[in-house]
C-alpha positions in Angstrom: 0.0 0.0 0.0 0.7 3.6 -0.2 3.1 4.6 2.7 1.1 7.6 4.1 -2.0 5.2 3.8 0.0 2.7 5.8 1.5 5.5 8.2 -2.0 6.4 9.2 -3.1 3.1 10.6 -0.3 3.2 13.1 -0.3 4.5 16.9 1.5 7.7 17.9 5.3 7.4 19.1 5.1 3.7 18.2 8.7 3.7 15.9 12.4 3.5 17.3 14.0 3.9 14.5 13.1 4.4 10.4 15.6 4.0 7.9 14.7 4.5 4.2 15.7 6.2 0.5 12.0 8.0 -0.8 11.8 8.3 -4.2 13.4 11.6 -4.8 13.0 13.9 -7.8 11.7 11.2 -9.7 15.1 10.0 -10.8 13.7 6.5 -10.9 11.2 4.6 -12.7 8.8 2.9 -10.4 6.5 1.2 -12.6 4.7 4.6 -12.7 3.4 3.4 -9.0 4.9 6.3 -7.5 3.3 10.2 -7.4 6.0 12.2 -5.7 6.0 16.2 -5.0 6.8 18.4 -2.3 3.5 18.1 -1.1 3.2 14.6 -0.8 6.8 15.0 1.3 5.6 17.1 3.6 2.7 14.7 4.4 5.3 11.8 4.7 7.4 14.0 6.9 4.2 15.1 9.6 3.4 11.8 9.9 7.0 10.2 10.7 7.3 13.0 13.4 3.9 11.6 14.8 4.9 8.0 14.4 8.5 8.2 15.6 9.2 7.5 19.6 10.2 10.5 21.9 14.1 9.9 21.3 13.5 8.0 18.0 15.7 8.2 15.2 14.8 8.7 11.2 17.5 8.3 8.3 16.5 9.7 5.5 18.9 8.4 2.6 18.5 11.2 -0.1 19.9 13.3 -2.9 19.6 15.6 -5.9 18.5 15.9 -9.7 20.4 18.1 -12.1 18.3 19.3 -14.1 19.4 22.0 -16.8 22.7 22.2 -15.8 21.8 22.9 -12.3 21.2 20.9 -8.8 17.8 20.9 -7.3 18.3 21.3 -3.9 15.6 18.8 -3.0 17.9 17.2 -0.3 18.3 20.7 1.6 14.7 21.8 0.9 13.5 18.1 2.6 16.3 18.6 5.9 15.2 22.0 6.6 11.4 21.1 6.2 11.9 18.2 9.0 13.1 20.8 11.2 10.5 22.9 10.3 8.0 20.7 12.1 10.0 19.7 15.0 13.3 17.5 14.1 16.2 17.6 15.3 19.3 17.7 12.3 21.3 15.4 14.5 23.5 14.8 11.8 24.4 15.5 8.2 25.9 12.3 7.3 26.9 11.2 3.9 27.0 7.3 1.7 29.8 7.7 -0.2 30.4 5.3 -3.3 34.1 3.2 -3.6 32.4 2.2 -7.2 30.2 5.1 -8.3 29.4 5.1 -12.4 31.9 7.6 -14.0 29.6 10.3 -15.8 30.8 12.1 -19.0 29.9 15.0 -21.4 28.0 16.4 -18.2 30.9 19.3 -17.1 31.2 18.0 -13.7 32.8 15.8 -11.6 31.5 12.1 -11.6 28.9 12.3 -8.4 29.7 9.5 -5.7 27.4 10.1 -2.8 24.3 10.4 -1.4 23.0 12.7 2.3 22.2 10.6 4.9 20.3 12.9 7.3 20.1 11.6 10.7 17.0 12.9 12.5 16.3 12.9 15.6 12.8 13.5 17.8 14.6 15.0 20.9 18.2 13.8 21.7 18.5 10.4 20.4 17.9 7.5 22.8 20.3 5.0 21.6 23.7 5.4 19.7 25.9 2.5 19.5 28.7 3.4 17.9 30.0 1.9 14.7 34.1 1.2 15.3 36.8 0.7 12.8 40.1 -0.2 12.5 43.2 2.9 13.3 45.3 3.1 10.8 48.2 3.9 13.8 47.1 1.3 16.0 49.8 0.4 18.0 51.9 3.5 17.6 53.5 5.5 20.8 53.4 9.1 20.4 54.7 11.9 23.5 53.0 14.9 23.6 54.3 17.7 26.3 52.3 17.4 29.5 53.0 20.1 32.5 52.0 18.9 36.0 49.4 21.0 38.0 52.7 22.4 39.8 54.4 23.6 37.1 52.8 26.3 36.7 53.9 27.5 40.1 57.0 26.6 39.9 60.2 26.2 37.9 59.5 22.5 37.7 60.2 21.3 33.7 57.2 19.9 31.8 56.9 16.4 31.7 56.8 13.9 28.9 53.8 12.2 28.7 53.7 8.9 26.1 50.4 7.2 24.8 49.7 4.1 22.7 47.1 5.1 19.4 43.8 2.4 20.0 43.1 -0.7 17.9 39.8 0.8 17.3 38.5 3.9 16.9 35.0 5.6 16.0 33.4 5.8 12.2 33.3 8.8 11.2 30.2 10.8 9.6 31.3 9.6 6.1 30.5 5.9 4.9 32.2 4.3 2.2 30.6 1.5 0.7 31.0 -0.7 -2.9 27.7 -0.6 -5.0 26.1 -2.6 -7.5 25.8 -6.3 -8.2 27.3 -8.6 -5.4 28.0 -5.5 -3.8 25.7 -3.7 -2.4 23.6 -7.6 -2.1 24.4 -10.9 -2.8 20.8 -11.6 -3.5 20.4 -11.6 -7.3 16.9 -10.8 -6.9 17.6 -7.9 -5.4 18.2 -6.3 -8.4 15.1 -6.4 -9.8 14.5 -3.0 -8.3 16.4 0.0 -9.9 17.7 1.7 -6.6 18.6 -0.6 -3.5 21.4 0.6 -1.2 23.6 -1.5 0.1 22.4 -4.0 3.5 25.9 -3.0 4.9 24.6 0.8 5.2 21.1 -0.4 6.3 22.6 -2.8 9.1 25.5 0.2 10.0 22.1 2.1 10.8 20.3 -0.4 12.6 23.1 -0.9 14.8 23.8 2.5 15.4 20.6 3.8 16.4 18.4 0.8 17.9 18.0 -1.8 20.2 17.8 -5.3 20.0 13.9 -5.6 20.0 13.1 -2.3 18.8 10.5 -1.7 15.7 12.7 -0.7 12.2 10.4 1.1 9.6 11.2 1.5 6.3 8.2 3.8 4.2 9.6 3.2 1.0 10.8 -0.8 1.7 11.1 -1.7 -2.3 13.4 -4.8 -2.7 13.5 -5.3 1.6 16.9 -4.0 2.3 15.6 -2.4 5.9 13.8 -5.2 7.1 16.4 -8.0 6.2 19.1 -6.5 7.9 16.3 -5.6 11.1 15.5 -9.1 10.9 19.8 -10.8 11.0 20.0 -8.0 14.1 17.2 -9.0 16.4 14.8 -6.5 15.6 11.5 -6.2 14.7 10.5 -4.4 11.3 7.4 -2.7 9.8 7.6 -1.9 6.0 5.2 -0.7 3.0 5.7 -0.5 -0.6 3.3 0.5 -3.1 4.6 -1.8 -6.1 3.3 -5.2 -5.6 6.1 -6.5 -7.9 9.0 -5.0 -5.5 6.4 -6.6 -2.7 6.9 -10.2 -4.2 10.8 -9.2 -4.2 10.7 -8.1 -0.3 8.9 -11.6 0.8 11.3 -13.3 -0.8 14.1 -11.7 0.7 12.2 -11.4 4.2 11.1 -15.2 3.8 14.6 -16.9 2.8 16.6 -14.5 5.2 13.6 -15.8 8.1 14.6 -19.0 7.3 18.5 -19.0 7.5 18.3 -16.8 10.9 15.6 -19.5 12.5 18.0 -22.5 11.5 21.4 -20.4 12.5 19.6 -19.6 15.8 18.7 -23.5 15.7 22.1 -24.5 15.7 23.1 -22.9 19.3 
């Protein structure tokens, strides 16, 4: 069904966390299933702010047309119209492509990311941070340290030596390969035209929910959202107004229930 039809029937403050990609700026064919204006937006927008938990979390995964030679700004224009009605911009994240397609004849640079914007309904309950590897993991470094007294006194300043971490926090921009046995290993994933990676999906659930908590995804299409809710212990609440990319979803959904129950099985 429609999203805002499906939005409608749910309770107030009844979603932890919502991670999803609307159909922006019609840069995708959806089986001409798919009306999309600012209008319809800001409906979409009033009724995640009603749905979403006190301390919830939404990621909206989002970017711009060119069209005529120039950017549309639909990505700024959306942001600032969720803080409009009572958002918080947590965070102006961005998905950043390792593999983007090279563009040409177009007078700028080949365009290899997307906004994630990270907001927020009050500060955010829950952030688990995402940690990577330090590139200087296991290096000293001395750095000039003066004791309390020092400044008292002619007392020298003291060398003070520290060992860089093994890990360290992700920062704000994501990196991740696309396309084909990239961003999915499920072939029939790819019968939608615009899936984003599970990685980022799952880097989001982790981030920003619970085990247990309920993982929306508006826009679900080929099921990204609620596999990776699913493989991380959380519950998931979808709609999609293409009952082809439906068929897609329960598959995913159905064959990724049925590894987890038999993995879960097996301890």
């Amino acid at each position: 069904m429609d999203c805002l039809e499906g939005m409608r029937k749910l309770p107030d403050s009844c979603i932890d966390l919502t991670v999803t990609s609307p159909p922006y700026d019609n840069l995708r064919d959806y089986n001409n299933e798919v009306t999309w204006n600012f209008e319809k937006f800001q409906d979409i927008a009033k009724e995640l702010f009603r749905i979403t938990k006190p301390g919830g979390v939404v990621v909206w995964v989002v970017g711009d047309a060119t069209i005529k030679g120039s950017e549309t700004g639909t990505s700024f224009r959306q942001a600032l119209y969720f803080k409009e009605i009572g958002f918080n911009l947590h965070d102006t994240m961005i998905y950043a492509k390792n593999n983007p397609v090279p563009q040409f004849k177009s007078k700028r640079y080949t365009n290899a990311f997307e906004y994630m914007f990270i907001l927020s309904k009050g500060t955010p309950n829950t952030c688990n941070y995402i940690m990577e590897d330090s590139k200087t993991a296991g290096t000293s470094k001395s750095r000039i340290r003066k004791s309390a007294s020092s400044l008292q006194s002619a007392d020298k300043s003291k060398d003070e030596v520290t060992i860089t971490k093994e890990k360290k926090i992700k920062n704000n921009i994501w990196y991740y390969n696309v396309g084909v046995n990239q961003s999915s290993k499920d072939k029939i994933a790819f019968e939608h035209p615009a899936i984003f990676p599970e990685k980022l999906a799952e880097d989001h659930i982790i981030s920003w929910s619970n085990p247990g908590d309920i993982v929306l995804d508006p826009f679900l299409g080929s099921g990204t959202t609620a596999k990776m809710a699913l493989l991380n212990n959380r519950n998931f609440i979808g709609f999609e107004i293409s009952e082809e990319y439906c068929k897609i979803a329960e598959k995913r959904i159905s064959e990724t229930t049925s590894k987890f129950s038999s993995l879960k099985g097996r301890r």
